[in-house]
Every structure is written in C-alpha cells, then in structure tokens.
ROPAFI-593778 format. One record per residue: residue in three letters; y, z, x of N, C-alpha, C, O in turn. Coordinates in steps of 0.2 Angstrom, whole numbers, padded with zeros to 4 digits, always signed. Layout:
% ROPAFI-593778
ALAYZXYZXYZXYZX;...
This chain:
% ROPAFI-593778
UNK-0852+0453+0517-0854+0456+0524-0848+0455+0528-0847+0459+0533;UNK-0843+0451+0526-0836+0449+0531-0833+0454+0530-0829+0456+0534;UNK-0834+0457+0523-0827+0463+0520-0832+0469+0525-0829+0474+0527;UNK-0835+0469+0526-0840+0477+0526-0833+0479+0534-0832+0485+0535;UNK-0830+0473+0538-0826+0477+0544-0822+0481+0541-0821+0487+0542;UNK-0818+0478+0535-0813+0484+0533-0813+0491+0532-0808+0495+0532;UNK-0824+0491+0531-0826+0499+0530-0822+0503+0537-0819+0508+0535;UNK-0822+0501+0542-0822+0502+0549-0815+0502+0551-0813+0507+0554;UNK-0810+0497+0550-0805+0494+0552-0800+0492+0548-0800+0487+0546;UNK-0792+0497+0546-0788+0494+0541-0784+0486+0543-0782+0482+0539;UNK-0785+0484+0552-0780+0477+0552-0784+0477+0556-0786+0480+0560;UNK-0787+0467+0554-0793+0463+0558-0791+0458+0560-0787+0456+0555;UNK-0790+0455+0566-0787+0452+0568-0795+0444+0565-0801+0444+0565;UNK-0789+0439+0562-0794+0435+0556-0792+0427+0561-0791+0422+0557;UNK-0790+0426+0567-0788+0420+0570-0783+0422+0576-0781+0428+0577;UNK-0781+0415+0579-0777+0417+0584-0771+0418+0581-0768+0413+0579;UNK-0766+0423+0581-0761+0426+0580-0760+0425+0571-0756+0422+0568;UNK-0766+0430+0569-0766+0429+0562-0770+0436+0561-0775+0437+0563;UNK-0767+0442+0558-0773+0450+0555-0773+0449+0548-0770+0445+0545;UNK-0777+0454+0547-0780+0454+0538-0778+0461+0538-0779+0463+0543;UNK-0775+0466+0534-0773+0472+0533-0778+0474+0525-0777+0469+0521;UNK-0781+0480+0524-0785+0480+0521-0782+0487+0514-0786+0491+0511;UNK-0774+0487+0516-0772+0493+0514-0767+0493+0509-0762+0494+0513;UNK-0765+0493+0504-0761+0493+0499-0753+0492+0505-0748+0488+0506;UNK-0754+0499+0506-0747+0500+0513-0747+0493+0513-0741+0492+0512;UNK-0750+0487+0515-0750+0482+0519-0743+0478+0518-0738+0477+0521;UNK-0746+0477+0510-0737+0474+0508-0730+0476+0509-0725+0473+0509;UNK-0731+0481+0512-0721+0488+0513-0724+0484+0520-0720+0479+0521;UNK-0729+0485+0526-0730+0483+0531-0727+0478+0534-0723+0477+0538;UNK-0731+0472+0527-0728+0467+0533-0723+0463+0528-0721+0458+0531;UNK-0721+0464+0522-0715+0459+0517-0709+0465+0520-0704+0463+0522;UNK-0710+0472+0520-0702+0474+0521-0701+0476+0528-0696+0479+0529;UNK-0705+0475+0532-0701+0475+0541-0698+0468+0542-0699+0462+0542;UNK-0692+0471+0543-0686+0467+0547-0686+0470+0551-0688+0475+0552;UNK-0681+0467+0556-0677+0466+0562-0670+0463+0562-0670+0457+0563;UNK-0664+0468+0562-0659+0465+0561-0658+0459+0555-0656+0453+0555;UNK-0660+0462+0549-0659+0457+0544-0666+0452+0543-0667+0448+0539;UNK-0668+0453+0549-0674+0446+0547-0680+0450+0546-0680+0456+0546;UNK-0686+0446+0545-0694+0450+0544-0695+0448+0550-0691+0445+0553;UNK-0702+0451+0553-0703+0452+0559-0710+0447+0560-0713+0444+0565;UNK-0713+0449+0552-0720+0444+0552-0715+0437+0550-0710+0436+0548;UNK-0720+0433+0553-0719+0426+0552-0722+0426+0546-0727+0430+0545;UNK-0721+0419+0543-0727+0415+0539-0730+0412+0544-0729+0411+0550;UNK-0736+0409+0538-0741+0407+0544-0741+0398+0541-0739+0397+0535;UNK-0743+0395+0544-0742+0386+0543-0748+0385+0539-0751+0380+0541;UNK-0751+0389+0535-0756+0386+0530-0755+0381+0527-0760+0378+0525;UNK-0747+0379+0524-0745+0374+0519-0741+0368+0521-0738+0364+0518;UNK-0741+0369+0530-0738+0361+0532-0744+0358+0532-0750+0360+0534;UNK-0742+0353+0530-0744+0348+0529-0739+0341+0533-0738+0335+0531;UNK-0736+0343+0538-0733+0338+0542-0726+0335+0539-0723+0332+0543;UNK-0725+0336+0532-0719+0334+0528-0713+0336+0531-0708+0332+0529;UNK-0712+0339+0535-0706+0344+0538-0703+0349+0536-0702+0353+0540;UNK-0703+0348+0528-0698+0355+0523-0703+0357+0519-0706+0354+0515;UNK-0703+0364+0521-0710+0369+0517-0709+0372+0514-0712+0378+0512;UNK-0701+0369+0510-0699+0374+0504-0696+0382+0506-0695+0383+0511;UNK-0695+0385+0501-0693+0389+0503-0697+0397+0502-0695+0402+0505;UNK-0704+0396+0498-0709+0401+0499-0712+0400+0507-0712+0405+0510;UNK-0714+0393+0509-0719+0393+0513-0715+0392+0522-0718+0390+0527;UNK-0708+0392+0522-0704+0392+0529-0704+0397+0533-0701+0403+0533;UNK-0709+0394+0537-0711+0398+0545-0703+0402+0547-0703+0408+0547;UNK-0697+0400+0549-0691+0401+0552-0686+0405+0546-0683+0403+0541;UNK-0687+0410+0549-0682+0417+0545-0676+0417+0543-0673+0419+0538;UNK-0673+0414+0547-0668+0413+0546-0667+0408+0540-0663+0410+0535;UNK-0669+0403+0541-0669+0396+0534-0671+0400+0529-0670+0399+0523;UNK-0675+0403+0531-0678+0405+0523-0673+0413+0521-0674+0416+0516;UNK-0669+0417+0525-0665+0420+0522-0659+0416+0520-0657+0417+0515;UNK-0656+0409+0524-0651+0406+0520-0653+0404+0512-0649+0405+0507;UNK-0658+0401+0512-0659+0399+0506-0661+0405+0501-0661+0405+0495;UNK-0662+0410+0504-0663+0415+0497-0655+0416+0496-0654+0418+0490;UNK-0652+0415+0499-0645+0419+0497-0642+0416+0492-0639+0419+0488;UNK-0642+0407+0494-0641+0403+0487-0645+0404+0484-0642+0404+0479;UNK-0651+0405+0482-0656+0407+0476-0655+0415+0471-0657+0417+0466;UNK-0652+0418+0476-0652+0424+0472-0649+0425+0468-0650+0431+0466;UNK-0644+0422+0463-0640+0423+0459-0648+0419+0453-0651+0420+0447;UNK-0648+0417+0457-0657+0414+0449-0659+0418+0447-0659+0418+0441;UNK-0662+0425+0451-0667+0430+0449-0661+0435+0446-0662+0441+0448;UNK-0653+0434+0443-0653+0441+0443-0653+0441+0437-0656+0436+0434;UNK-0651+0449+0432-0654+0452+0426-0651+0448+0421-0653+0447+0416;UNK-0646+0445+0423-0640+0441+0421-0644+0435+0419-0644+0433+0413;UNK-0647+0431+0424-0651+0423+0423-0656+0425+0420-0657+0422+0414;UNK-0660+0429+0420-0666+0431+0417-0666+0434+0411-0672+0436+0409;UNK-0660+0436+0407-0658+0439+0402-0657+0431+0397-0659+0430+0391;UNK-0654+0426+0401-0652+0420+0397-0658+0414+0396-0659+0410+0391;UNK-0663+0415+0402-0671+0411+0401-0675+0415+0396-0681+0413+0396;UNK-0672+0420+0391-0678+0424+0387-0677+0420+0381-0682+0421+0377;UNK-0675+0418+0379-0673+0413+0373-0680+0407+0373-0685+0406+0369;UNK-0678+0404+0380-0682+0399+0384-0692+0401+0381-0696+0398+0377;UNK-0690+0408+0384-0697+0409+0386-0702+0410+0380-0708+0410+0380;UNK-0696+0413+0374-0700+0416+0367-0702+0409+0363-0707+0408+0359;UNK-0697+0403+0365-0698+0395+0362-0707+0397+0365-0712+0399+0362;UNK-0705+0395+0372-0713+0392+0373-0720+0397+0374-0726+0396+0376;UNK-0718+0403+0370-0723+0407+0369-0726+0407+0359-0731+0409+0356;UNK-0720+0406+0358-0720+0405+0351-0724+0398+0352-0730+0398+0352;UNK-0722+0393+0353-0725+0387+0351-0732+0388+0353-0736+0385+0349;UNK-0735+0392+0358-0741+0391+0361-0746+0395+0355-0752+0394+0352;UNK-0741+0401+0353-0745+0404+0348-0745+0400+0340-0748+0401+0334;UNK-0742+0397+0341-0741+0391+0335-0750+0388+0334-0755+0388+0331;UNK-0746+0385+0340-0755+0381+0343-0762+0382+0343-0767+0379+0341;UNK-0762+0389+0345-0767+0393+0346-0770+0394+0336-0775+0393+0333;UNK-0764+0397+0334-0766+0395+0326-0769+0389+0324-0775+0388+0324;UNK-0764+0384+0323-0766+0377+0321-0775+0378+0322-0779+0377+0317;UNK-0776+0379+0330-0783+0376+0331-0791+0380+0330-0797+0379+0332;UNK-0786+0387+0327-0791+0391+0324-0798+0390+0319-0802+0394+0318;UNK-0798+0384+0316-0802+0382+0311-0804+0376+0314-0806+0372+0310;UNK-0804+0375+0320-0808+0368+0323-0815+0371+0327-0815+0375+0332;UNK-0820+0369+0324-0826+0371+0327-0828+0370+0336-0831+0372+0341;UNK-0824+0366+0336-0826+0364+0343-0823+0369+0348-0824+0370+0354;UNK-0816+0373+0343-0813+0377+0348-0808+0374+0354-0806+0368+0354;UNK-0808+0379+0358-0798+0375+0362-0801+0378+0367-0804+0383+0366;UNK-0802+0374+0374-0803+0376+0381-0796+0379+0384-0792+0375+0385;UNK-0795+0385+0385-0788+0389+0387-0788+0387+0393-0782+0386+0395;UNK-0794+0384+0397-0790+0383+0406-0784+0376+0403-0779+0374+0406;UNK-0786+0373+0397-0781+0368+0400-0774+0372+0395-0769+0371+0398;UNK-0774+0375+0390-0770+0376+0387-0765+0381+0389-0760+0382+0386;UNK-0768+0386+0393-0763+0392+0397-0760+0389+0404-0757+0392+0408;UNK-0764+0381+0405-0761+0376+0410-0756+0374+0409-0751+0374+0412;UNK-0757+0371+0401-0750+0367+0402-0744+0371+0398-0739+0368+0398;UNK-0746+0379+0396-0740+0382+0393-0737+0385+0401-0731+0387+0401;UNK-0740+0386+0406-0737+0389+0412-0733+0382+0414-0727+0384+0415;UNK-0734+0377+0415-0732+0369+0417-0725+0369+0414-0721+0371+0417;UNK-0724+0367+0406-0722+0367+0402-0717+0373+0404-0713+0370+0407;UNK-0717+0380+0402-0712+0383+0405-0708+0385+0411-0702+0387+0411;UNK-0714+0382+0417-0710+0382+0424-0708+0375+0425-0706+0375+0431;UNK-0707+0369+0422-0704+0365+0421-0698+0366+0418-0693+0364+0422;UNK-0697+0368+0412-0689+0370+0408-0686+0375+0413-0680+0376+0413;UNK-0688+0379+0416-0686+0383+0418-0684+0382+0424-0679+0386+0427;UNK-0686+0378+0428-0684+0377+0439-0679+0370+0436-0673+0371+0438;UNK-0680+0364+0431-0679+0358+0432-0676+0357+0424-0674+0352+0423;UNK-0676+0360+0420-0673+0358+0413-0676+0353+0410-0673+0351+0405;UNK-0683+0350+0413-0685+0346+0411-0692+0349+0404-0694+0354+0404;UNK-0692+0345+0401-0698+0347+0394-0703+0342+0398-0701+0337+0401;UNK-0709+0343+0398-0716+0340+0400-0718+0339+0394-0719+0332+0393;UNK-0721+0344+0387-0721+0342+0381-0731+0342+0381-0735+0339+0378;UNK-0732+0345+0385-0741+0346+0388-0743+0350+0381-0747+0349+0376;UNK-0739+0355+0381-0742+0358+0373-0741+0354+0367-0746+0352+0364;UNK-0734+0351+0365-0734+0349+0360-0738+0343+0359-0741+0341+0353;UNK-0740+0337+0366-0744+0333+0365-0751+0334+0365-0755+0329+0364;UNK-0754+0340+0366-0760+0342+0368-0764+0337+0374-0768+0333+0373;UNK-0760+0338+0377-0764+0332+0383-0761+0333+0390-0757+0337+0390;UNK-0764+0330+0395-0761+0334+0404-0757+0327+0405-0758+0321+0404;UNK-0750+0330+0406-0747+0322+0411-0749+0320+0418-0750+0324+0423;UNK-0750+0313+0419-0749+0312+0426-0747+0318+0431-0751+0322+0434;UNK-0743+0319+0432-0741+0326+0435-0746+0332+0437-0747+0335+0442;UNK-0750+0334+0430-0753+0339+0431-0761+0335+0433-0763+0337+0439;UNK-0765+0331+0430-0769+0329+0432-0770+0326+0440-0776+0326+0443;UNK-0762+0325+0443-0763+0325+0450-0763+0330+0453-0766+0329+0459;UNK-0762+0336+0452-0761+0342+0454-0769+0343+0455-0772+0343+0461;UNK-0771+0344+0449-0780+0345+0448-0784+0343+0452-0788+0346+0454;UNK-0781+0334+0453-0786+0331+0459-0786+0331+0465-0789+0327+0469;UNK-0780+0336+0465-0779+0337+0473-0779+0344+0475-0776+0345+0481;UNK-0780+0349+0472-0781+0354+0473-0787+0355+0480-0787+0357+0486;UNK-0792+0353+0475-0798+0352+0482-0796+0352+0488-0797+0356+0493;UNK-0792+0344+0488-0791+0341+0495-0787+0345+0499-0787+0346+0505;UNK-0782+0348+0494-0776+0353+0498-0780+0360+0499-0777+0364+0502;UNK-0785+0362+0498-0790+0367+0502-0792+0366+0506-0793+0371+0510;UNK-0794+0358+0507-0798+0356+0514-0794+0356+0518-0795+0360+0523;UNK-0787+0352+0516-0782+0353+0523-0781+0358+0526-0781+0358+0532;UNK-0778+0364+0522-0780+0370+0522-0784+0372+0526-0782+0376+0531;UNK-0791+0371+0526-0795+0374+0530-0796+0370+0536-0798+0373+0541;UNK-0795+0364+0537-0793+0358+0541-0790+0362+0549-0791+0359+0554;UNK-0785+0367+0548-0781+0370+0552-0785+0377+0555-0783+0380+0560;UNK-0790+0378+0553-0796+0383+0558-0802+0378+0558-0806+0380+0562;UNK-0802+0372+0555-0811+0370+0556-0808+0362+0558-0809+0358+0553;UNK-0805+0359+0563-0802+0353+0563-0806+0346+0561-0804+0341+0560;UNK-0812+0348+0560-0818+0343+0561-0818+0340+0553-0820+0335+0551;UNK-0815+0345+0551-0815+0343+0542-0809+0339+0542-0811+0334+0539;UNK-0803+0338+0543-0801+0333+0544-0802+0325+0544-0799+0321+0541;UNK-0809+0325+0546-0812+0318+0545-0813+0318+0539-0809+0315+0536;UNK-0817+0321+0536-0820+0321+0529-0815+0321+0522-0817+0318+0517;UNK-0809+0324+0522-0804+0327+0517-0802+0320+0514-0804+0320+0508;UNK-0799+0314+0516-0800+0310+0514-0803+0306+0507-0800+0304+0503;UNK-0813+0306+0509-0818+0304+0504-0816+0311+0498-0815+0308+0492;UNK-0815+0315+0498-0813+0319+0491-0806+0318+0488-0805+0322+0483;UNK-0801+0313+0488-0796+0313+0483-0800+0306+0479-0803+0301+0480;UNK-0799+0310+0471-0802+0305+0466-0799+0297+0467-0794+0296+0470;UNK-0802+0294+0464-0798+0287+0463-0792+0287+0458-0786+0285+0458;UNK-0794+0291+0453-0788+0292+0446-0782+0293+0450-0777+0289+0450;UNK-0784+0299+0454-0774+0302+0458-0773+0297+0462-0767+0297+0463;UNK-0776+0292+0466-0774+0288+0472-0769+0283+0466-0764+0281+0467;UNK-0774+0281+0458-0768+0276+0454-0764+0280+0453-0759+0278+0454;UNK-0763+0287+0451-0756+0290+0448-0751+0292+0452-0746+0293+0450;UNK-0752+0292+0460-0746+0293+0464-0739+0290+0465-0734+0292+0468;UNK-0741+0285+0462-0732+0281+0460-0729+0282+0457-0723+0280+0456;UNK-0735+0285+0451-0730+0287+0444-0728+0293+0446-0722+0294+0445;UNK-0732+0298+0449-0731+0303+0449-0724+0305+0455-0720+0309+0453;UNK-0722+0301+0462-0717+0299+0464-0711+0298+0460-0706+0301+0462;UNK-0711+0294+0456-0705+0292+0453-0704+0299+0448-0699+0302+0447;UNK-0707+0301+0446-0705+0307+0443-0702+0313+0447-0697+0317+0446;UNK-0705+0312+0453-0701+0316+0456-0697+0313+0458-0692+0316+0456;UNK-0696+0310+0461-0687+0307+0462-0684+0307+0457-0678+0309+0458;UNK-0686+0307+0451-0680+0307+0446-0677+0312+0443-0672+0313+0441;UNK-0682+0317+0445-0680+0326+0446-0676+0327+0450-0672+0331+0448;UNK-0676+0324+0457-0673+0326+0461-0666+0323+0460-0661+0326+0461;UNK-0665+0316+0456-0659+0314+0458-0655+0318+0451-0651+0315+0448;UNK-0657+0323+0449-0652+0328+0443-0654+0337+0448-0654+0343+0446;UNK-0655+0335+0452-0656+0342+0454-0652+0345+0459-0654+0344+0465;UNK-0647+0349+0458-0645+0350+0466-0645+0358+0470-0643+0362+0466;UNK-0647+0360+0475-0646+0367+0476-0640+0371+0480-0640+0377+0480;
C-alpha cells in the first residue's frame, strides 16, 4: 500500500529532508550530481551511531569522503584487482572443495552460514590480510557471531532516528552471548588495526 505512491509520484518526500526516487534514473540523479567536484545529495546519518568516524561509505561531509576516496583509489584499479584474482580463486576453490566434501552428508550444509563465512573469510584476506579460517574450520568466529547478534539491534537504532521512543527498548534485544564476546571481539580489532595503515 506504501509503494502504490510511486504509481502517482517518481520522488516522495519519505522524512524531513529525506525523498524516495522510484526510477532507475534515480542512481545517475542522485550518485553522479556534483557540484564543483562534490555531490550535491548528502548522505543521510542512518549509520551514526554517535562514534564520530562513519567510515568512509557512510561520511555525511563531501569533502572527507572525497579526500579519502583519492587515497583508496589506487585499491579498485585493474591493476589491484588483477593481483586479488589469485586470492579470490583460493577462496572460491576451497568453498567448492567444501561443498563437495559435504555432499554425501544426509543432513546436508545450511548455505546461510556457509556463503557467510566464504564472503567473511574473503573480505577479511582481502581489506586486512587477515585468514578468519570460517571455511576451513567450519564454525562462525567471535567476530561473526557478534555481527549476527547485533544486527537486529543495529536496525533498531536505525529506526530509533525516525521513531525515538524505541530507543528505550533497543537495549533488552542484544543477546547475552555478544555482551560476553565484545572484548574478544575488541581486541581483534585492535589488533587489526595496529597492522593497518591508510
């Protein structure tokens, strides 16, 4: 019933200083308008979460987030991505390894976890040089499991920024499991970070 405006309307204004564009165009609309080098749409703050630095997908200010593409773009060229193809046939091979291995098990292979932890497992070797090892041990690490049981919460929050009243509530839904793994998971990332530089 919410989509049926779009019948009516290509851009719905969906909050205060927030539209929905219902039109393929939408992407040229609002990813390739600049101004003088910058874009003209803002992001929108769905992913502060009060930390300060919202990375470099989720940075409201144009500018920071053009400085930082400029040092990241030598990442995506044909050149870096020609040399990660090695990487990527490793962890695609292994996965189809896997998937063999566990073709004669009756019980069969739940793919949500195992195209989890081959995407995991790959965008770890590949941002951080780091091995997670999720395929080869068949099991989720700390890391991932924390993710899982905060996804939810990080939705509520999320929605927390048009409906404030939830807020109160968001809380009572983080498992007990992620409140004991957040120190391990902490220390992992620290230890990522102290070999990381950009």
């Amino acid at each position: 019933m919410a989509l049926a405006i779009f019948d009516s309307w290509v851009i719905v204004r969906v909050g205060p200083n927030e539209i929905a564009f219902s039109t393929p165009q939408a992407a040229i609309d609002i990813y390739g308008a600049s101004k003088r080098g910058q874009e003209v749409f803002l992001k929108t703050d769905l992913m502060d979460f009060g930390a300060g630095d919202l990375g470099f997908i989720w940075e409201n200010d144009p500018a920071k987030r053009k400085a930082v593409g400029r040092k990241i773009l030598p990442a995506f060229s044909t050149k870096a991505s020609k040399s990660m193809e090695p990487l990527l046939h490793h962890y695609i091979d292994l996965f189809v390894e896997r998937m063999g291995a566990l073709r004669g098990n009756k019980e069969g292979a739940l793919m949500n976890d195992w195209l989890l932890w081959l995407g995991a497992d790959m965008a770890a070797d590949l941002a951080y040089n780091r091995e997670l090892h999720h395929m080869r041990n068949a099991k989720s690490s700390d890391f991932i499991e924390t993710l899982r049981g905060t996804s939810f919460v990080g939705t509520l929050m999320q929605l927390s920024k048009k409906v404030p009243i939830i807020t109160l509530i968001t809380p009572i839904f983080i498992p007990l499991k992620v409140l004991r793994r957040i120190p391990a998971v902490f220390q992992a990332v620290e230890y990522i970070l102290a070999f990381t530089t950009i």
